[in-house]
C-alpha positions in Angstrom: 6.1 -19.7 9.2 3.5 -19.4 11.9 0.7 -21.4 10.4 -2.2 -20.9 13.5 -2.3 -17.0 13.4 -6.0 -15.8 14.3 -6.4 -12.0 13.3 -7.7 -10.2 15.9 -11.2 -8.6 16.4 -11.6 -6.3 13.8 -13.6 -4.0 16.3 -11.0 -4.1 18.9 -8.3 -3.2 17.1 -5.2 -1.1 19.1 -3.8 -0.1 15.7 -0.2 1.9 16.0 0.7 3.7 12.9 4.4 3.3 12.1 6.7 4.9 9.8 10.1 2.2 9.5 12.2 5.2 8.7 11.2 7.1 12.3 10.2 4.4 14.2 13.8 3.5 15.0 17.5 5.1 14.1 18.3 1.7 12.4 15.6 2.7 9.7 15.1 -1.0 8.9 12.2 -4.0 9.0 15.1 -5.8 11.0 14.8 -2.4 13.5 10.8 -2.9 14.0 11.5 -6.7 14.4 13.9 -5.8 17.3 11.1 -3.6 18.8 7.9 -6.2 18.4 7.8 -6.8 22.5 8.2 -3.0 22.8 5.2 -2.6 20.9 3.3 -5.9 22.3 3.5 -4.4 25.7 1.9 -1.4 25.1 -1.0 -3.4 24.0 -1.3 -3.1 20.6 -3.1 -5.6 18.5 -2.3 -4.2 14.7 0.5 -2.3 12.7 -0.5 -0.2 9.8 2.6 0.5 8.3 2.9 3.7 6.1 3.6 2.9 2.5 5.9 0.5 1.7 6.2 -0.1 -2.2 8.4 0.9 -3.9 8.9 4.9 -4.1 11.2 7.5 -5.2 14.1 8.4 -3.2 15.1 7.0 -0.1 13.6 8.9 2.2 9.8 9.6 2.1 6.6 8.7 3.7 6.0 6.4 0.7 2.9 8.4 -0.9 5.1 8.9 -3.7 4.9 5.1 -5.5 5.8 4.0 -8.6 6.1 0.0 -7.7 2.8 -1.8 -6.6 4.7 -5.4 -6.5 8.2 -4.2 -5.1 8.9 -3.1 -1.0 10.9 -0.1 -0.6 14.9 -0.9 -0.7 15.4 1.7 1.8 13.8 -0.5 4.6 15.3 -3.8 3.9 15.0 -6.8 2.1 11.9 -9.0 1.1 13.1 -11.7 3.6 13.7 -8.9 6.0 9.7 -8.1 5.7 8.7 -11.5 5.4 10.1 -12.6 9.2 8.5 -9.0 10.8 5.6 -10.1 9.5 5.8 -13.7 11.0 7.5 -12.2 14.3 4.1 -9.6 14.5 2.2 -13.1 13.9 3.7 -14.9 16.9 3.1 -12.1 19.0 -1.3 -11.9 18.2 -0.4 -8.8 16.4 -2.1 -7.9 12.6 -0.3 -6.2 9.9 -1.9 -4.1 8.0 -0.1 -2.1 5.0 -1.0 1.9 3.7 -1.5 1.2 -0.3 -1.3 4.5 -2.5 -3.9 3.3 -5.2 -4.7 6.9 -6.3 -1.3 7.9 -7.8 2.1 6.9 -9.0 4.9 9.3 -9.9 6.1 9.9 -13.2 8.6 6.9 -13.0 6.1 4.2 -13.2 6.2 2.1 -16.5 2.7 2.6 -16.7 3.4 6.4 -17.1 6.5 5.8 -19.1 4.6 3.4 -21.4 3.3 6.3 -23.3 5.9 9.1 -23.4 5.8 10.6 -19.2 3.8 13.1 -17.2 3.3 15.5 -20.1 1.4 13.0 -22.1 -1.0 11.7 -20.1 -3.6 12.9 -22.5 -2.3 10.3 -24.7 -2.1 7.5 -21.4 -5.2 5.5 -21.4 -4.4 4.6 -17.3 -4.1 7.8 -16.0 -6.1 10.8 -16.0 -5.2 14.0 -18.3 -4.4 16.8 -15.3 -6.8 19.4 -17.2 -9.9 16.8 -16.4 -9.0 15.7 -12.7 -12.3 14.2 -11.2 -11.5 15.5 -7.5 -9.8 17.9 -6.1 -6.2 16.0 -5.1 -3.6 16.4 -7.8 -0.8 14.4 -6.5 1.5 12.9 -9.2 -0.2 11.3 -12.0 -3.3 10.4 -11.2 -4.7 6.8 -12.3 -8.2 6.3 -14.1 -9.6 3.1 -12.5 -10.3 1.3 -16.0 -10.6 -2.1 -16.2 -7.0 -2.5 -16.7 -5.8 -0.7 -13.8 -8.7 -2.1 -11.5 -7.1 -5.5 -12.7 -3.4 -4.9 -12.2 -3.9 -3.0 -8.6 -6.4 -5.9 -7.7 -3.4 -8.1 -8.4 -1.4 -6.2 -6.2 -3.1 -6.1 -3.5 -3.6 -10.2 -3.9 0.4 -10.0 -4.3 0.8 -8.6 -0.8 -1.6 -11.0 0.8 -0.4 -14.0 -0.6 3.4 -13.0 -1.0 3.9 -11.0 2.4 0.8 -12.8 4.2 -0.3 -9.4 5.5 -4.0 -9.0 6.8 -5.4 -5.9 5.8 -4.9 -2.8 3.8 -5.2 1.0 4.2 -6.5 2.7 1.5 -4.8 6.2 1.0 -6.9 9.2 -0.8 -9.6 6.6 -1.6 -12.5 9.7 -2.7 -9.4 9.8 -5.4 -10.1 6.4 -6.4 -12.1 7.2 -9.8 -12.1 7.1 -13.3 -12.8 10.2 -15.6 -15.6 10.8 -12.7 -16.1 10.2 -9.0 -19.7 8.7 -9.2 -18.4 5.7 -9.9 -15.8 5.3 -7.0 -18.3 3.2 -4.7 -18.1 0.6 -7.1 -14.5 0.7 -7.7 -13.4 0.4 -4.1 -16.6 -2.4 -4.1 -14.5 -4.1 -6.7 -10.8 -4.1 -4.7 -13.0 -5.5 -1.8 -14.1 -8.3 -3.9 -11.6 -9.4 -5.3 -9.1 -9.5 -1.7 -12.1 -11.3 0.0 -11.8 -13.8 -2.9 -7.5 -14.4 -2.3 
């Protein structure tokens, strides 16, 4: 709803990382609204939330996704997220989201797709976990293909148009390859691109 929001200065940015699930005993996006003017007063200009898609469990940090274009159900609704984002709006304050692009666990469809975890061999989205490119083996670890540049480009446009959040946190981003890392310049070059454009 708020319509004249002006981000601030991306050099001056009083960024407080915030977990929903800790950052209040109500454990909800309803919870952090309640606490906005807490947060305003201390002077901070930006929220990076830590992962919010969807991921596995109800309780985790979120580095676990398996849902690009769904929030978490253990924080709340959709509308729930939609009126924190508008109530950090109102208040000068920038919402910036923690985006997993370097994994998803085996419940994905994408990983499901072609027979789980122990065929990834066989998975033309993911990288076999005999031939990792870096050092980081969390989950199953996506090869940044065309394909899966397109769909998590389209992600990343869904949370920006969808949510109306202003930035993005790239987790493990020297994981963000394909069969090899000399690429990965061009890849995150790529994601760049194609938010500026949204």
């Amino acid at each position: 709803a708020t319509t004249n929001f002006k981000r601030p200065d991306k050099n001056n940015l009083v960024i407080y990382e915030l977990w929903v699930h800790a950052f209040s005993p109500k454990r909800s996006f309803k919870a952090v609204t309640e606490r906005l003017d807490y947060l305003q007063n201390l002077g901070v200009n930006a929220i990076e939330f830590m992962p919010l898609c969807e991921f596995e469990g109800n309780l985790s940090w979120g580095y676990n996704p398996n849902h690009y274009f769904a929030i978490d159900k253990a924080y709340g609704s959709e509308a729930d997220f939609k009126t924190l984002v508008d109530e950090c709006h109102k208040r000068g304050i920038a919402v910036i989201v923690d985006m997993v692009l370097n994994h998803v666990t085996g419940n994905s469809p994408h990983v499901k797709l072609y027979g789980g975890p122990e065929k990834l061999s066989d998975n033309p989205y993911f990288n076999d976990k005999q031939h990792l490119p870096h050092s980081d083996d969390f989950f199953e670890d996506w090869s940044h293909v065309n394909y899966v540049k397109s769909y998590i480009s389209k992600a990343l446009v869904h949370w920006l148009k969808e949510y109306k959040v202003d930035g993005f946190r790239l987790d493990l981003s020297h994981g963000i390859c394909t069969t090899t890392c000399s690429g990965r310049t061009g890849i995150l070059e790529y994601y760049y691109n194609e938010v500026k454009k949204a």
